[in-house]
C-alpha positions in Angstrom: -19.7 -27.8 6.5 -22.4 -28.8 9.2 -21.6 -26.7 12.6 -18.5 -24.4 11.2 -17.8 -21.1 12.4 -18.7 -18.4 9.0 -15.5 -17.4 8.9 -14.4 -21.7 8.5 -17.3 -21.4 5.8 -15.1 -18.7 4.3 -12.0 -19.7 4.5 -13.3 -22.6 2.7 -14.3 -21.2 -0.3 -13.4 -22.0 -4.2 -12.5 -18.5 -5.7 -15.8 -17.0 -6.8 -17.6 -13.7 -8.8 -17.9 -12.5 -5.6 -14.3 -12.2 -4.7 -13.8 -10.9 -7.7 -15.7 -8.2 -7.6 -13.9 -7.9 -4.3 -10.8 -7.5 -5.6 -11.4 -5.3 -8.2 -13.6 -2.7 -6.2 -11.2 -2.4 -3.8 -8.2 -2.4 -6.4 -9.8 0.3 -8.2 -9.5 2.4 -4.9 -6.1 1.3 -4.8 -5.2 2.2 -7.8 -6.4 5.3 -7.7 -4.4 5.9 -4.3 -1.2 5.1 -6.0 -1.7 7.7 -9.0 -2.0 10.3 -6.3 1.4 9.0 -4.9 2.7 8.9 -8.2 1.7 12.4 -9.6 3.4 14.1 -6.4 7.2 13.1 -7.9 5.7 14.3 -11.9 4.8 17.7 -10.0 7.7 17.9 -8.2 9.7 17.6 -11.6 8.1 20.3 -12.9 7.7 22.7 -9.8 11.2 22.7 -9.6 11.3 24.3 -13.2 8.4 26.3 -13.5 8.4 27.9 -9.5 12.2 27.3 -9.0 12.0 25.8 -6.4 15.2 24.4 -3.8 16.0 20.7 -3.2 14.8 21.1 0.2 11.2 22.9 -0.7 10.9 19.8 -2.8 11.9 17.6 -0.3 8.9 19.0 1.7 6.3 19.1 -1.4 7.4 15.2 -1.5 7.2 14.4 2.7 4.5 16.4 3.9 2.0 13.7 2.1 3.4 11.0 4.1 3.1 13.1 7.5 -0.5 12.4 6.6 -0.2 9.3 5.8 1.4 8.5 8.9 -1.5 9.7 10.8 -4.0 8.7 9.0 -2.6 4.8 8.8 -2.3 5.0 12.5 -6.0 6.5 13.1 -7.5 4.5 10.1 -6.8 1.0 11.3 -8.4 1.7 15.1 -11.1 3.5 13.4 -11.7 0.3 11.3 -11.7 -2.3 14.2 -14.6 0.1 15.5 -16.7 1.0 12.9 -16.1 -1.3 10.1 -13.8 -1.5 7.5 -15.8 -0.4 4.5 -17.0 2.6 5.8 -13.7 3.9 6.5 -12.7 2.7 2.8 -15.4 4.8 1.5 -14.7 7.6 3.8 -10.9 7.9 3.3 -11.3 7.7 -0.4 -13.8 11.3 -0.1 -11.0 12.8 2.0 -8.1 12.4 -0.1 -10.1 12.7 -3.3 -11.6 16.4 -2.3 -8.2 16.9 -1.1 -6.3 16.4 -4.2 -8.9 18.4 -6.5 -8.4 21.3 -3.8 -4.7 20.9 -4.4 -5.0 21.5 -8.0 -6.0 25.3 -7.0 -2.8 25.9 -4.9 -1.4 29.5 -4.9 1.3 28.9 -3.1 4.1 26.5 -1.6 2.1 26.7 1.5 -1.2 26.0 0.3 0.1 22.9 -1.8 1.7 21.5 1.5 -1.5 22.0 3.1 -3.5 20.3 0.6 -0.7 17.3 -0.1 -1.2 16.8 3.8 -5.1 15.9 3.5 -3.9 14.0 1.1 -1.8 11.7 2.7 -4.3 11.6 5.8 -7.1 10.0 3.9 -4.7 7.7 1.7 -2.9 6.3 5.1 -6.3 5.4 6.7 -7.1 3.7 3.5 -4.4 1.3 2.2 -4.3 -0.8 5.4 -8.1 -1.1 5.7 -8.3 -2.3 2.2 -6.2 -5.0 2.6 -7.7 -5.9 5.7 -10.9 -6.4 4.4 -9.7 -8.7 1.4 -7.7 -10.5 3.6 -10.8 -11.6 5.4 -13.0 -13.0 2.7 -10.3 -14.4 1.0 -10.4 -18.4 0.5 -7.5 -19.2 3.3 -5.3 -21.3 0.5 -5.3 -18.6 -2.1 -5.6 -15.6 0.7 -1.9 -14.3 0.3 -2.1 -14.3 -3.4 -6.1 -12.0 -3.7 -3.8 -9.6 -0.8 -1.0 -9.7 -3.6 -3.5 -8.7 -6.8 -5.2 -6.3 -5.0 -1.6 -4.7 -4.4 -0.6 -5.1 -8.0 -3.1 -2.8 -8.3 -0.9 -0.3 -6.8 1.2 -0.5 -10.3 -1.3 0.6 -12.1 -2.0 3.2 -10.9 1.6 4.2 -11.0 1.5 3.4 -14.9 -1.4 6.1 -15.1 0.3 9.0 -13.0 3.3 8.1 -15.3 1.2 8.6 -18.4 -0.5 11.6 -16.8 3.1 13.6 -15.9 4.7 12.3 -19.3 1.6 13.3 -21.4 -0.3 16.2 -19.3 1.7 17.8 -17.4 4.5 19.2 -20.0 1.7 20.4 -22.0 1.7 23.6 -20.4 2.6 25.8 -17.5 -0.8 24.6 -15.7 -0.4 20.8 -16.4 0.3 19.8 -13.0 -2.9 21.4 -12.0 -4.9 19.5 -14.6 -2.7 16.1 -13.3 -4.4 17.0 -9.8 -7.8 18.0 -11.2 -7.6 14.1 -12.6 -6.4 12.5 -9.3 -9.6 13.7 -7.8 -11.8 11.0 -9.3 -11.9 9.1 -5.9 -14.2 11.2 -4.2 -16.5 10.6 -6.7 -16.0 6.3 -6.5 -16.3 6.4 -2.9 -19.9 6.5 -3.5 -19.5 3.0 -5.6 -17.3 1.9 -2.9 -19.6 2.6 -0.1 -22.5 0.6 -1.7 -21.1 -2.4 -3.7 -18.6 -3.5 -0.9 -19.8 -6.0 1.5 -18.6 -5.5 5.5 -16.1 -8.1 7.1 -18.0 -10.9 8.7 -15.3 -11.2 11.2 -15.9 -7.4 12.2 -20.1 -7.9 11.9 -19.4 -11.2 14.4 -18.0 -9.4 17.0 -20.0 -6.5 17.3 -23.2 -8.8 17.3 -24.5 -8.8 13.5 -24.9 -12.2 13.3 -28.2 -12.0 10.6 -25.8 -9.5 8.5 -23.0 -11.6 9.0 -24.8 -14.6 8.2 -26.5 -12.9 4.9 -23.2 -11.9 3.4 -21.6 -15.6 3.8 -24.7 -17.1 2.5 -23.9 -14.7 -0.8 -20.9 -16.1 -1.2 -21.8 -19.8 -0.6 -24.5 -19.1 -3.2 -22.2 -17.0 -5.7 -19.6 -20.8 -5.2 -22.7 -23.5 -5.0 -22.2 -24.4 -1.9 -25.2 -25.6 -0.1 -25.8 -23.8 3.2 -25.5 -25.5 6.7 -28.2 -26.1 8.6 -26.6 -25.0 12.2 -23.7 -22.7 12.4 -21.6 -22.8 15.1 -20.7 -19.4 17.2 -18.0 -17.4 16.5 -14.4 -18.1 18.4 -14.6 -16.2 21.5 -13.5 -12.4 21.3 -10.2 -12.4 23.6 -9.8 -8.8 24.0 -12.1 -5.8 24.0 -9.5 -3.8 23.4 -7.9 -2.4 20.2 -5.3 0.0 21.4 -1.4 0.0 20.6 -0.5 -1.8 23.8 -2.1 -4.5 22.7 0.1 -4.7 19.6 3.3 -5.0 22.4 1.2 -8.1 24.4 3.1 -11.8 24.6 3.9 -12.9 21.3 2.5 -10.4 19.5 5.0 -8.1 20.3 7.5 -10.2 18.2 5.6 -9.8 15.3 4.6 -6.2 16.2 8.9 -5.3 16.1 9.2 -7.8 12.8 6.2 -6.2 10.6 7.7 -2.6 12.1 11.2 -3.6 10.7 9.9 -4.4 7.2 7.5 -1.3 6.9 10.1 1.1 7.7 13.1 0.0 5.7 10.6 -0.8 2.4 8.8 2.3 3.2 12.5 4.3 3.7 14.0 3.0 0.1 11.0 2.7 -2.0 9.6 6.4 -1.5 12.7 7.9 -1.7 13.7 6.2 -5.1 10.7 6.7 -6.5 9.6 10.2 -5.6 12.7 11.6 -6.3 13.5 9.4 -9.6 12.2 11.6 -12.4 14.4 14.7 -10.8 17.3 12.8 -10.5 17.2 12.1 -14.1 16.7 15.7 -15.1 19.6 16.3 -12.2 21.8 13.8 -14.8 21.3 15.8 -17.8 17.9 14.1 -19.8 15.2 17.0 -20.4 11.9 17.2 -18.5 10.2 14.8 -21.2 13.0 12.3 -21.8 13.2 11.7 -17.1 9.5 11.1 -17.2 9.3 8.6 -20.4 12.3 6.5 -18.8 10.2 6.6 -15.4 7.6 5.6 -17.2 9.4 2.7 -18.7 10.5 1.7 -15.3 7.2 1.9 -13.6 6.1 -0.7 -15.8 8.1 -3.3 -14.7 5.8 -3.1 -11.7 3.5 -5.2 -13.0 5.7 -8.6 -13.9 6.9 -8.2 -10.3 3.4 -8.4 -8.6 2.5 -11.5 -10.7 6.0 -13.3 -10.1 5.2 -12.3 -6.4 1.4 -13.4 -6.3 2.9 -17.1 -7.8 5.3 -17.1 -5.2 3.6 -16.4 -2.3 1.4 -19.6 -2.1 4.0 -21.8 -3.3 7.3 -21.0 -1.1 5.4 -18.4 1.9 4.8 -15.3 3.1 8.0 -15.0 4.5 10.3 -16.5 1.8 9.0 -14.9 -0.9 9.4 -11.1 1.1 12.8 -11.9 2.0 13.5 -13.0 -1.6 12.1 -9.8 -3.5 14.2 -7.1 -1.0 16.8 -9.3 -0.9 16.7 -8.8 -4.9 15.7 -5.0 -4.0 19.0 -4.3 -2.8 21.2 -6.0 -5.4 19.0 -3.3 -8.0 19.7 -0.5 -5.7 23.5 -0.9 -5.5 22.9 -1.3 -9.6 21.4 1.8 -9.8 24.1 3.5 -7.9 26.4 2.4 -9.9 24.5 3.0 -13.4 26.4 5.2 -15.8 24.6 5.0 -19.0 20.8 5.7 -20.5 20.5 1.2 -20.9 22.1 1.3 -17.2 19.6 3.4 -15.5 16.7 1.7 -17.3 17.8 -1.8 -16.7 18.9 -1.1 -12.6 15.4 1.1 -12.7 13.1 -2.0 -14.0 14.7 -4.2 -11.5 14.2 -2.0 -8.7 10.9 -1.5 -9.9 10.0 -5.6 -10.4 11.6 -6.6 -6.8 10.5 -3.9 -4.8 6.8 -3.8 -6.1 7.1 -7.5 -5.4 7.9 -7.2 -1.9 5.3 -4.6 -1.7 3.0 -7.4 -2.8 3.9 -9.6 -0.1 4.3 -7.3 3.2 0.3 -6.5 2.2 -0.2 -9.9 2.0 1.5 -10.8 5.5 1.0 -8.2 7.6 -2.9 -8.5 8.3 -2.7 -11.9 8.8 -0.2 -12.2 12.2 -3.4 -10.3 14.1 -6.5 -11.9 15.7 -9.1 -9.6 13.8 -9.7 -8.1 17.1 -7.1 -6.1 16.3 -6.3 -6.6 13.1 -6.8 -3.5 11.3 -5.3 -2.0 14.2 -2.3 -3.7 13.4 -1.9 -3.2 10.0 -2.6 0.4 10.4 0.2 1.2 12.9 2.6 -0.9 11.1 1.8 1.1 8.1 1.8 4.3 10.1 5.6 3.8 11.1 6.3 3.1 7.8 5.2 5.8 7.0 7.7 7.8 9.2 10.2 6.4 6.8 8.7 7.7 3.6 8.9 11.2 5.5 12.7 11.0 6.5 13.6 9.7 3.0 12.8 12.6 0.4 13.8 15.4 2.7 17.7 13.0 3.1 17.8 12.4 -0.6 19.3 16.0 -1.2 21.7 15.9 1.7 23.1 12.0 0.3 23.4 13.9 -3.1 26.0 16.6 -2.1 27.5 14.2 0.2 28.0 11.1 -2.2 25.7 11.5 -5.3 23.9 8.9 -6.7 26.3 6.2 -4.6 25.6 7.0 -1.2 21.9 7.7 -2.1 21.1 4.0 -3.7 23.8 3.0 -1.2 21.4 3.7 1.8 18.6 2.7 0.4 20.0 -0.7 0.1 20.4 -0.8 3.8 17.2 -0.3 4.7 16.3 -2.4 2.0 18.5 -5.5 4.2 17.1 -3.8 7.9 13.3 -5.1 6.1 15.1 -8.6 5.3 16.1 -8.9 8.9 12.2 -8.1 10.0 10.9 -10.4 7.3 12.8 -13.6 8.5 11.4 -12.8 12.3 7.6 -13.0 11.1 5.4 -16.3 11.5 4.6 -18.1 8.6 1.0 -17.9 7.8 0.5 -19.5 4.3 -2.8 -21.7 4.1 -3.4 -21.0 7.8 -7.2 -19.6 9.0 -7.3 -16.4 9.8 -8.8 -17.5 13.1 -9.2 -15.8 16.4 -6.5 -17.5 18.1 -3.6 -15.4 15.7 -2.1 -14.5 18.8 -1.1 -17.7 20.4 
């Protein structure tokens, strides 16, 4: 260990308490973040009944979040690159957490669309920066799989805004106010987040932090007993002062730029508008307001057998491999759902929908930071999120449009194109299993 770098010392790290607690700070956040996602599609359910509201108000209500969250990915990654990854954490956590108690006072369509779009600005900035920062203090041979079980996180939070709109909000007329009142427990754990996350030694490196860089490795090395070196040698050289877009579109970054692009926007496309608009489909086929959210419920949980068969995956086949693999299996389950005529039929097409594309979820977190020189690398991830995120605004305002059109058919039918237009970006991206996140990603 004599004369390596402190991101070698790092990368060479058993699993430790350490990156536990790592994991599970920031997958509380990110759980947390994916309640709020959830509760919008229980609200939306329910809206429809109690404010009679139109397919394409709804459609609104369910894509103005992302319109936030398109920004705010964009924004939050070049934010991160400049001032540190866990501030902007801690900070986007507040935002969205203020936002969504606000939201549960909404008076009006307009108000709620206001609110939903704070929202979405803080959770954009948020979900890419927390995967960054995993990603770099994760062991290099088991880095893939800490990105994939902080993601799995994701599910759970799903399972509690299922249990929230199956259990709260039919209670009364004001139960999707009380849903939102609970979905603004993040503000208050930014303040945990903000003090018991350590910053990226990568991003203390380069903006010359060396002593707090060096303190937080030496934490680590003690939390593995691992004897410190006596000389440490510098950090790679920083290649570019920049962290703009162009330099996303620079030599052979802009092939992975156009892959990791591909994949956000076709997962983005088919898994936000399935899932937002599942539980009102199902009331749209005839089961009552209680029945659609206990079957979402049901489906959501498959989540969570997906993320683990993902996180084994990824560190024995690859990054690449295993994505391809899970929306590969995302679009068989979306042509199965189109074709579902029965209660069994919807559940079963539903849970495998819900296993592959949570899965693939899993692994595009666990790829995408990884193809940047850290540099950029928040930056990156954020704008690849960011477009994404354009997708998850076209798809719930097209679902109502496919339904008069084709029904059910041509809606899962396009989803399980875009679901394939993600395969095609997944098989362009570099395989980065085992590899150090070092400062030559670029070459």
């Amino acid at each position: 260990m004599a004369n390596a770098t402190r991101s070698e010392r790092l990368d060479r790290l058993p699993f430790t308490p350490l990156h536990r607690r790592l994991v599970v700070i920031s997958g509380a956040g990110w759980a947390m973040d994916a309640m709020d996602v959830g509760l919008i599609s229980f609200v939306m359910a329910s809206l429809a009944v109690q404010w009679s509201l139109d397919g394409a108000t709804l459609s609104w209500i369910g894509s103005v979040g992302f319109v936030g969250m398109a920004l705010g990915a964009s924004l939050g990654g070049s934010v991160a690159d400049r001032v540190g990854r866990r501030f902007v954490f801690a900070a986007t956590l507040l935002i969205y957490g203020v936002a969504t108690g606000a939201a549960a006072l909404s008076w009006s369509v307009a108000s709620l669309l206001f609110f939903r779009f704070l929202i979405g600005f803080g959770l954009g900035a948020e979900l890419p920066v927390a995967s960054t920062l995993v990603s770099e203090f994760a062991p290099a041979r088991i880095r893939g799989r800490l990105v994939v079980m902080l993601e799995a996180f994701w599910a759970v939070g799903w399972i509690l805004a299922a249990l929230i709109g199956t259990y709260v909000i039919p209670r009364s007329d004001n139960g999707w106010r009380w849903a939102f009142a609970i979905g603004a427990l993040p503000a208050l754990y930014s303040g945990i987040v903000r003090r018991a996350l350590p910053e990226s030694v990568r991003f203390l490196e380069r903006k010359g932090k060396t002593d707090e860089a060096e303190a937080v490795v030496r934490r680590f090395e003690a939390a593995a007993g691992v004897p410190h070196p006596e000389r440490v040698a510098p950090p790679q050289p920083v290649t570019s002062a920049s962290v703009g877009l162009r330099e996303l579109w620079r030599g052979p970054l802009a092939r992975r730029t156009l892959a990791l692009w591909l994949v956000w926007f076709g997962i983005n496309f088919a898994y936000y508008g399935a899932f937002i608009w599942i539980p009102t489909l199902l009331t749209g086929r005839g089961f009552s307001l209680v029945k659609s959210f206990e079957y979402t419920l049901i489906i959501t949980l498959a989540q969570l057998p997906g993320y683990a068969v993902s996180a084994w995956l990824i560190e024995k086949w690859g990054r690449r491999p295993t994505l391809a693999a899970f929306l590969a299996g995302s679009a068989g389950a979306a042509v199965l759902f189109a074709m579902a005529d029965s209660r069994d039929a919807i559940l079963v097409a539903g849970c495998l929908l819900s296993f592959f594309n949570l899965g693939a979820w899993g692994a595009v977190y666990a790829a995408t930071p990884e193809v940047y020189p850290t540099a950029i690398r928040a930056t990156g991830a954020g704008w690849a999120a960011g477009f994404g995120r354009i997708a998850s605004i076209i798809a719930p305002l097209c679902v109502p449009p496919l339904l008069n059109a084709g029904g059910s058919e041509a809606v899962f039918g396009t989803f399980a194109a875009f679901f394939v237009i993600a395969i095609i970006g997944a098989l362009l991206l570099p395989e980065w299993k085992g590899r150090d996140l070092a400062e030559d990603a670029a070459a």
